[in-house]
Each structure stands twice: as structure tokens, then as C-alpha cells.
Legacy VTK file of the C-alpha trace (Angstrom):
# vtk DataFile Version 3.0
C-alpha trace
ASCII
DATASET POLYDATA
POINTS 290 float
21.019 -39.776 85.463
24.941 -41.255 85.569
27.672 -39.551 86.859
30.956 -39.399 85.282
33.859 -37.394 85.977
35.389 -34.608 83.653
39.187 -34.019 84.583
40.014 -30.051 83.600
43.025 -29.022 81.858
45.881 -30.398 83.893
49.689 -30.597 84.081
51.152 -33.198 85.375
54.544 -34.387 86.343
54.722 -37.743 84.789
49.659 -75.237 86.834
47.104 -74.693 89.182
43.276 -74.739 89.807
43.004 -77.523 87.215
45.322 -75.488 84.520
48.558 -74.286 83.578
51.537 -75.882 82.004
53.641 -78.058 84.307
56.522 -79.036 82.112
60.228 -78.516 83.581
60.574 -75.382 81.297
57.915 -73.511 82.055
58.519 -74.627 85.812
62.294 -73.272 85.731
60.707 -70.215 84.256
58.612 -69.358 86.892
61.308 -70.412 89.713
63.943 -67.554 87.581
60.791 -65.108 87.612
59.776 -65.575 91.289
62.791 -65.238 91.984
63.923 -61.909 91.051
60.870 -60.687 92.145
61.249 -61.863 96.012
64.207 -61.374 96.884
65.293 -58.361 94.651
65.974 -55.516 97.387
63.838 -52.842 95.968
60.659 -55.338 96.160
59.705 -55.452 100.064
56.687 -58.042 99.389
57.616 -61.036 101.626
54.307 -63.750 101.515
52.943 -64.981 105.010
52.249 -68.026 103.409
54.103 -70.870 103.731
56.129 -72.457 101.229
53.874 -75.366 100.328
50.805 -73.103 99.217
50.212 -73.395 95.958
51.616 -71.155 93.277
49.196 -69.425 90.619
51.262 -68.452 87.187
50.221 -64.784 86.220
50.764 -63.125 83.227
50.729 -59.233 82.819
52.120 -56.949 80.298
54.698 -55.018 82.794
54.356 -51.975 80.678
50.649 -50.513 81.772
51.446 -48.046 84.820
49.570 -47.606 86.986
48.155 -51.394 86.299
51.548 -53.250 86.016
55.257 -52.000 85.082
59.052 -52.873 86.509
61.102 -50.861 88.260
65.138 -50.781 87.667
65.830 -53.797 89.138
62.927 -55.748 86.927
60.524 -56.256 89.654
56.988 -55.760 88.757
54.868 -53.455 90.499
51.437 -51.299 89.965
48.034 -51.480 91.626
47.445 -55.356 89.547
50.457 -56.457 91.300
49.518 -55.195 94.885
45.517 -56.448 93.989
46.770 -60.098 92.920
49.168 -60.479 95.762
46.126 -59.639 98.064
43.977 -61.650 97.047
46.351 -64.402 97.105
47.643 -63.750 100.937
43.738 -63.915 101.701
42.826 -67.035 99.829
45.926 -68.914 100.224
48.166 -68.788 96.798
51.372 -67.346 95.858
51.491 -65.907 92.799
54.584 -65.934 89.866
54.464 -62.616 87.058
55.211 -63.539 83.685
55.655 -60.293 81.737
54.057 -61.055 78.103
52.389 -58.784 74.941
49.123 -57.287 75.727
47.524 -60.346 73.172
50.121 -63.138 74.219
48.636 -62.196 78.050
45.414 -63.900 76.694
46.505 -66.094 74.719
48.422 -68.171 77.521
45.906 -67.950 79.807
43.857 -69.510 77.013
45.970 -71.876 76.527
46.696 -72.979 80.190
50.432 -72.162 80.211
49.333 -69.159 82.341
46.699 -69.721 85.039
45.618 -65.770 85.048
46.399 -62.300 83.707
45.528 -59.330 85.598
46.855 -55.895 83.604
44.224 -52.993 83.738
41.794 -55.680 81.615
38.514 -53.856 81.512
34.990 -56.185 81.289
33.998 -56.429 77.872
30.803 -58.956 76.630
33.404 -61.015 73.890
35.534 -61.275 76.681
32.906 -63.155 78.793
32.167 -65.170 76.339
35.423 -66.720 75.591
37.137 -66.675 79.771
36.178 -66.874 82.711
36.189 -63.810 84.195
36.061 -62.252 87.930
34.009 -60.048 89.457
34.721 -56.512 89.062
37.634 -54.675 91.773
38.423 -51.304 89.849
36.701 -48.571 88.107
38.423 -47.815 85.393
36.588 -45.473 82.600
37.667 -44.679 79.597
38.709 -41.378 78.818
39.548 -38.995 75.757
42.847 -36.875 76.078
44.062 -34.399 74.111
46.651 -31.089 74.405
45.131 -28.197 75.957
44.021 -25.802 73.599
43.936 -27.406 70.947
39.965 -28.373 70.730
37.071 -28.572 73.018
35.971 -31.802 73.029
33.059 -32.522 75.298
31.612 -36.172 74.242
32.488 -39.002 71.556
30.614 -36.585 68.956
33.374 -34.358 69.485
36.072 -36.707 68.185
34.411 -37.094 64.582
36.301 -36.343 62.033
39.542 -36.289 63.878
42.402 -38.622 63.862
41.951 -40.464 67.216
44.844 -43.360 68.755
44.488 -45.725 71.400
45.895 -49.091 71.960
45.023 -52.094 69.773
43.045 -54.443 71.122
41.516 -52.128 73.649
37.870 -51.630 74.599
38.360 -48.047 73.350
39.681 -49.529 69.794
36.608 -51.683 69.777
33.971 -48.035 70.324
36.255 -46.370 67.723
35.450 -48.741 65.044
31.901 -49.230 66.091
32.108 -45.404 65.032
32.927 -46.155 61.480
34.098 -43.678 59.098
33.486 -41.254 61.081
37.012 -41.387 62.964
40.587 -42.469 61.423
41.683 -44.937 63.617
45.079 -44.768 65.013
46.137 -48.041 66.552
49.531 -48.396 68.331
50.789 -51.798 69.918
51.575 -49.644 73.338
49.624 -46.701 75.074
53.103 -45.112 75.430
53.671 -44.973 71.514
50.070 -43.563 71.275
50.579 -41.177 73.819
53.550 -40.085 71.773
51.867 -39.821 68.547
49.540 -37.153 69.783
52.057 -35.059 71.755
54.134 -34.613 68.385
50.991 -33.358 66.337
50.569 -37.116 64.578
46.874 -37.542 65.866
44.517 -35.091 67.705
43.104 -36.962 70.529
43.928 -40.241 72.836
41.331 -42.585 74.052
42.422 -44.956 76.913
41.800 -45.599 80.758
41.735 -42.631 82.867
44.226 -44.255 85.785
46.737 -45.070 82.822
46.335 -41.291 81.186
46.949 -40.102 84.323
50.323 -41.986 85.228
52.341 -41.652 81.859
51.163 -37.940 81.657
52.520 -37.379 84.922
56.391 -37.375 83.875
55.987 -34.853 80.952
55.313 -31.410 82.686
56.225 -29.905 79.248
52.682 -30.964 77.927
49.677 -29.793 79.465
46.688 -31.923 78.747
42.785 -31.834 79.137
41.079 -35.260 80.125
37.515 -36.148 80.064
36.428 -39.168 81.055
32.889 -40.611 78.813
32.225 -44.106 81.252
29.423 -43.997 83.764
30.529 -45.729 87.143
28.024 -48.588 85.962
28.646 -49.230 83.274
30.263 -52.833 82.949
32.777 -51.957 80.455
34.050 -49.629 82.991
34.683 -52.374 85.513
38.348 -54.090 85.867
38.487 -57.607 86.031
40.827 -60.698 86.178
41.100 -63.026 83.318
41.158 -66.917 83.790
40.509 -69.899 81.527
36.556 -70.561 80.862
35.612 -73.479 83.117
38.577 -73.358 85.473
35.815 -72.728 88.456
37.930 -73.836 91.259
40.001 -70.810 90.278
37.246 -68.163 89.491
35.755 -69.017 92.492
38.917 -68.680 94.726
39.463 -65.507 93.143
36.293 -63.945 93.272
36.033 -64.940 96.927
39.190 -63.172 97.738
37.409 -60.136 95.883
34.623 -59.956 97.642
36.364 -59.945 101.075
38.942 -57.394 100.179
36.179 -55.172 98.850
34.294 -55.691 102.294
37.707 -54.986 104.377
38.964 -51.633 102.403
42.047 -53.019 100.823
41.344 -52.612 97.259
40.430 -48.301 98.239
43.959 -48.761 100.048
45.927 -49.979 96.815
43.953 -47.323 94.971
45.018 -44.678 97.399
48.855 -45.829 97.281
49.365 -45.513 93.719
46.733 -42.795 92.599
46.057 -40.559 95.618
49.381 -38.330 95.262
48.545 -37.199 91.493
47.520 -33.976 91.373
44.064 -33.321 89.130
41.867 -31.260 88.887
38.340 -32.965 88.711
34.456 -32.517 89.324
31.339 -34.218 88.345
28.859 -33.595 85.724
26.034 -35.461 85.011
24.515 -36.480 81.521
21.493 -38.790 81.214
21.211 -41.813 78.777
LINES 2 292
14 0 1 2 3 4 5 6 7 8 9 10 11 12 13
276 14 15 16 17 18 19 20 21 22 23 24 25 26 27 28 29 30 31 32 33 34 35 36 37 38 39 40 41 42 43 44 45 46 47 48 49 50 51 52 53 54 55 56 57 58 59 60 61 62 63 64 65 66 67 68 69 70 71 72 73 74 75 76 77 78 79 80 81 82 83 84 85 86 87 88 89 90 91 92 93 94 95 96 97 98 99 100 101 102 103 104 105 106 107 108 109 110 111 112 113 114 115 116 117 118 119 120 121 122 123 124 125 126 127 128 129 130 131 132 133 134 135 136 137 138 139 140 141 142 143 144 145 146 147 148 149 150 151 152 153 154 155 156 157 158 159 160 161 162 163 164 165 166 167 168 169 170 171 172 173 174 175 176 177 178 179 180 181 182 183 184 185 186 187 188 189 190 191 192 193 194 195 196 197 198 199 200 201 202 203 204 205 206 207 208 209 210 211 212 213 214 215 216 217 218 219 220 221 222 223 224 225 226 227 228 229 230 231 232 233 234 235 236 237 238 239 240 241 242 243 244 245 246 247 248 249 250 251 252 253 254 255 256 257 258 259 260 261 262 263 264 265 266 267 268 269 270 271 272 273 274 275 276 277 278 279 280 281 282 283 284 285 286 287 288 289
């Protein structure tokens, strides 16, 4: 038996480790980006380390709340930020954000001018094949949402026949076309825009991550939602992870180090607790076997 977690109707109230690019453009690029996101004085982050660690290049879309988004002043923020920032303090980097599409995120990593992206990037077996990735730090299921009301949708059967969005290039696009026919596929180049296409009537239900569901429904009080999340807490698709070159193991290693200790000291439950703890849903357990 697996447990997963069914969230009731709710309203809410919404170049380094042996890669990157060194070239003096991409360098004055990172100087302008760490830049405003030091010193800016809504960012309080101030590194321990000193200035001659060395500096990891990260790329993350900066529009995924709770994962990674800006505030006024441009600074980027979200649990990704706080996670990557930790595990640098503990193993000895600074880190630089370069905001970037959800696909250009991979692509530079892939092509060394980034040395990382960390942006609510679930596990996913193509994935592993292609980077190297880290060990898990999040559980992130994926979830269907749709307006209360409207249906009663219990399971992926449920969503047959209806016109279902998510975000392209997501590991919930990828089960909606292993479903065929069966579904018309909505795919929208941000959750936001998807999210908006089923609150004005233009699809019926939203897959995505349950943290991210959570966090843009949370400044529209006018809709009330239901949210059920289908992932099992072991299932590996389920898992967050950070994305790095394949073969760059000085880096994977560092990183999954730095993983493993902030696991073992409670940091990673005290990110979580920061940015999700405060939203108010309604939740319990059910179990299904498989």
C-alpha cells in the first residue's frame, strides 16, 4: 500500500567544477546578476564565505513560486533559492542566479554556460540519462486541480475525455501523452497561463506540482479549487532534484554531499516550513495500492 495525499476543496488567498563558460561576457553577467541579488535591500542573504570561494553559475526560471520567483526589486527567492544557497554555505560555493526559459534552463547547463539549474525539476528516467543529476531533497507530487464543483475527479481515469493543461515540458505533459487520445492536451509555456486557462472555462482540469498549485492559487480567493494529489511519496518521479552536466562528478558529488548533510541536520524541513507551512489546506491521507 502507498500513501498519497488528497487536498479537499480549498480556498486560498494566493565556470566551475570542470564546466561553465568563462568568457568576459558571461563573467560581467554574472558580476551584474550577483550583484543585484546581494546587496539589493529586500534580499537579507549575506554568505559566510569568503570572497575567494568559488562561484557556481545557476540557472532557474524565476517564475515557478514556490520553487523560484523575484520579488519587486528583482531578487530571486523561493524554497530552490534558500536550498541552493544551503548547500553552498555547507560545501563551500557561492552561487550566481541566472533567470532563463524553463527549456533554455537545460539547455545551458548542457551546454556548460550554466554549471546547474535548480527550479522545482522533478526526477524523470530521460532526464538521468542525458545529466547528471542529484539526489533527491523535495517531495514534490504531482497533482490534478480543478474548480470546485465542477467534477469529481478521483484518479487519472477521471480526467479522460476532458480537456486537461499543464506546462510543456513537464513530467505531467509527458503522463498526459502517454494517455493518448484519451485526453486533449493543453500545453502552455507557463503554469501561470495554464492556471488561467482553466479558471476562465478554457480547459477543465490542471495537472502540475502540488507546492506550485498551492502558491499561485493562494492570491485568487475568488476561485475555490479542489486538489488531489496522484504521486506516491516513492515514487521517483515525485522526487526534486538538481540538474548538472553528465560527467561533471566533482560537482554532483559536492552537491549531493551538501544534500545529504542538510537532510541529516533538518534544514531542508526548515526551508519547507518557511515557505509552505503558513498556507492554509485542508488535507488527509488515503491510501490506494498498486
Amino acid at each position: 500500500m502507498k500513501q498519497l495525499y488528497r487536498v479537499l476543496p480549498i480556498v486560498l488567498s494566493v565556470g566551475l567544477f570542470g564546466c561553465g563558460n568563462t568568457n568576459n561576457a558571461t563573467t560581467q553577467e554574472a558580476a551584474n546578476t550577483s550583484n543585484t541579488e546581494t546587496t539589493d535591500h529586500k534580499d537579507n542573504f549575506v554568505s559566510k564565505l569568503p570572497d575567494s570561494a568559488p562561484v557556481v553559475k545557476v540557472a532557474m526560471t524565476g517564475d515557478l513560486p514556490p520553487f523560484s520567483f523575484q520579488d519587486d526589486y528583482g531578487n530571486m527567492q523561493g524554497t530552490d533559492v534558500d536550498s541552493i544557497r544551503a548547500i553552498g554555505e555547507q560545501q563551500g560555493f557561492k552561487v550566481e542566479f541566472y533567470k532563463e526559459t524553463w527549456q533554455k534552463m537545460f539547455d545551458s547547463v548542457e551546454s556548460g554556460q550554466r554549471d546547474l539549474a535548480i527550479s522545482g525539476i522533478s526526477y524523470k528516467d530521460d532526464r538521468a540519462i542525458r545529466y547528471g543529476l542529484s539526489t533527491p531533497y523535495f517531495f514534490n507530487p504531482a497533482s490534478m486541480m480543478y474548480l470546485k464543483g465542477s467534477l469529481n475527479i478521483e484518479s487519472l481515469e477521471d480526467i479522460k475525455g476532458l480537456k486537461t493543461g499543464t506546462l510543456a515540458g513537464s513530467k505531467e505533459e509527458d503522463t498526459l501523452k502517454e494517455m493518448g487520445a484519451s485526453v486533449e492536451l493543453v500545453s502552455r509555456p507557463t503554469i501561470f497561463l495554464a492556471y488561467e486557462d482553466l479558471v476562465q472555462g478554457k480547459t477543465d482540469v490542471l495537472l502540475y506540482d502540488l507546492p506550485v498549485l498551492q502558491y499561485i492559487v493562494k492570491g485568487h480567493p475568488e476561485h475555490e479549487v479542489t486538489i488531489v494529489p496522484y504521486e506516491a511519496a516513492d515514487a521517483p518521479s515525485a522526487q526534486q532534484v538538481v540538474l548538472m552536466a553528465k560527467g561533471n562528478d566533482q560537482l554532483i558529488n559536492t552537491v549531493n554531499e551538501g544534500i545529504t548533510k542538510l537532510k541529516a541536520n533538518g534544514t531542508f524541513k526548515d526551508i519547507e516550513e518557511r515557505w509552505l507551512s503558513t498556507q492554509d489546506t485542508a488535507t488527509k491521507a488515503v491510501s490506494t495500492s498498486k
